[in-house]
MARNUTOR-944594 format. One line per 10 residues: their letters; for each residue x, y, z of N, C-alpha, C. Coordinates in steps of 0.1 Angstrom, whole numbers, plus 5000, padded with zeros to 4 digits. Each point is the difference from the previous one (the first is absolute). Layout:
A> X Y Z X Y Z X Y Z | ...
***
This chain:
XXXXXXXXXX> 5008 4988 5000 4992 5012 5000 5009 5012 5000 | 4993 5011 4995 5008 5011 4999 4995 5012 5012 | 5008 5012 5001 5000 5009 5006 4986 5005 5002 | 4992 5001 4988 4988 5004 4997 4990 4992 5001 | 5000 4985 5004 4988 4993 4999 5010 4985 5007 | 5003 5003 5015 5001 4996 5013 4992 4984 4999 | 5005 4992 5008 4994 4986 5004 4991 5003 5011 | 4987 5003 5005 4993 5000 5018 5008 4993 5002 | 5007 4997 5012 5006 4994 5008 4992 4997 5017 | 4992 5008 5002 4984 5001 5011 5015 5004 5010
XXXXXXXXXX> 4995 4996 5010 5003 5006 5018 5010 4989 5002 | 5016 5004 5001 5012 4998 5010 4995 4989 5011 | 5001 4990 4995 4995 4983 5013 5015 5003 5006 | 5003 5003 5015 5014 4996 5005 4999 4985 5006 | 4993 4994 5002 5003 4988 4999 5002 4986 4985 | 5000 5011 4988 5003 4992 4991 5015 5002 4991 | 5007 5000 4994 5009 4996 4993 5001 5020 4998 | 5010 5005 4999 5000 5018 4997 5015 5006 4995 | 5002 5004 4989 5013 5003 5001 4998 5012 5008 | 5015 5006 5001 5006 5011 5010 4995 5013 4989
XXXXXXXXXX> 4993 5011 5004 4993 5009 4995 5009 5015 5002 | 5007 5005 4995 5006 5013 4999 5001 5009 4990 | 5002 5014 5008 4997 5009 4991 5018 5002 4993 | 4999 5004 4986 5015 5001 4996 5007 5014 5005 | 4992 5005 5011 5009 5014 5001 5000 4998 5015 | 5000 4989 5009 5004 4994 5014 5020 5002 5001 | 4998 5007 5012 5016 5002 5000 5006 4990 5002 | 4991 4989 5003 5008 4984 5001 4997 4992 4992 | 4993 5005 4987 4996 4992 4989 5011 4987 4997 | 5013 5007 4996 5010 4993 4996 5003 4987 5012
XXXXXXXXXX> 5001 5004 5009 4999 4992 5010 4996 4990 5001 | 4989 5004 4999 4987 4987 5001 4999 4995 4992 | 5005 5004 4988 4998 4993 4987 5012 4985 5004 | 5011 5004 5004 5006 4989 4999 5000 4990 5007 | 4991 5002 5008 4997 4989 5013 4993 4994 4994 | 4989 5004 4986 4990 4989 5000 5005 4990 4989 | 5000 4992 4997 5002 4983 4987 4993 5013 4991 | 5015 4999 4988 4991 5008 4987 4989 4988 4996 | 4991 5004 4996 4994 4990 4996 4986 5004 4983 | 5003 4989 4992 4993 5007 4988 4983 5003 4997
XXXXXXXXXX> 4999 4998 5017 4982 5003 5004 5003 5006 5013 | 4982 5005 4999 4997 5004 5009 4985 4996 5015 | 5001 4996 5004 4992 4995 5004 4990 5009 5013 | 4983 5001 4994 4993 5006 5009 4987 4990 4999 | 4996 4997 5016 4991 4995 5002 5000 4986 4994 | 5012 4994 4999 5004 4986 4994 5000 5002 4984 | 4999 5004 4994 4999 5001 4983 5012 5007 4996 | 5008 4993 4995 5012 5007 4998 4997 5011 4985 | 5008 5006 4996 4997 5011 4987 5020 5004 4997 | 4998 4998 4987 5015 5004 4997 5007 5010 5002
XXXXXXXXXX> 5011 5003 4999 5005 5013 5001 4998 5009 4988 | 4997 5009 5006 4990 5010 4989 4988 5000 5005 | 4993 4995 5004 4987 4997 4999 4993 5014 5009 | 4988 5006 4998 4997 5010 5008 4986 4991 5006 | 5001 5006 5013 4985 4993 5004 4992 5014 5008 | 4991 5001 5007 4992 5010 5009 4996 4995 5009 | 5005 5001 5010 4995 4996 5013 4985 5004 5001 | 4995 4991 5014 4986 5004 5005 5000 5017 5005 | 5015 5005 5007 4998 5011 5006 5004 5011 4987 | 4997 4995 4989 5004 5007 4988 5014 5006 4996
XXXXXXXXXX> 5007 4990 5002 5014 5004 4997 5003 4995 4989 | 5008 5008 4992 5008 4994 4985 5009 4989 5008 | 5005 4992 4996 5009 4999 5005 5011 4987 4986 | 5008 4998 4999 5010 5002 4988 5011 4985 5005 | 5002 4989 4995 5005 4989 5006 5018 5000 4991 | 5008 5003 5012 5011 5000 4994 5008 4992 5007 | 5007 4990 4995 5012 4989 5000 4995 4993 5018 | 4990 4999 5003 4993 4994 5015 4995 5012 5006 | 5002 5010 4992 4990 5009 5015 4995 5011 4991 | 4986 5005 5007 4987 5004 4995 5007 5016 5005
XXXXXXXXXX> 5002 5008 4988 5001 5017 5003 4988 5006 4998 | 5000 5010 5007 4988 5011 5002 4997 5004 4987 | 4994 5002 4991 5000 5012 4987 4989 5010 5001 | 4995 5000 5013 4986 5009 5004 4985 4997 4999 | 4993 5003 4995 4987 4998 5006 4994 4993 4983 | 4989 4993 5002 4994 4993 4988 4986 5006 4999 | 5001 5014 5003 4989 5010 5004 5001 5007 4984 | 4997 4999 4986 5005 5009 4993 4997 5017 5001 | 4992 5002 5004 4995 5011 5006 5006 5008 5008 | 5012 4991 5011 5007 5007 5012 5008 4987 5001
X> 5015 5007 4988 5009 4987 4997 5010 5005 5011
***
């Protein structure tokens, strides 16, 4: 899926399978990036999605699957991006 036309992905289950969710402008981005298994998915709510993949959270977040972990890219609001 693209930037423009997001996967629903519904409401963040913390008891199911979740990659690590960050924004790319976290002063510890780099950081944390390297702690996590690059990995060539991303996984929310058990469903994995590739890298690239854009999904929308339940709390309406873009959110952007890169190398195991899910970045912020802002709101899936197109109205109040």
């Amino acid at each position: 899926m693209t930037q423009s036309n997001p996967t629903p992905a519904g409401t963040l289950d913390p008891e199911l399978r979740n990659s690590l969710i960050l924004e790319d402008t976290d002063e510890n981005f780099a950081e944390l990036a390297q702690q996590v298994e690059e990995l060539d998915v991303c996984y929310f709510n058990n469903v994995s999605y590739p890298s690239g993949h854009y999904v929308c959270s339940g709390s309406s977040e873009l959110l952007r699957c890169e190398k195991g972990i899910w970045i912020r890219e802002g709101s899936c609001n197109p109205d109040n991006p």
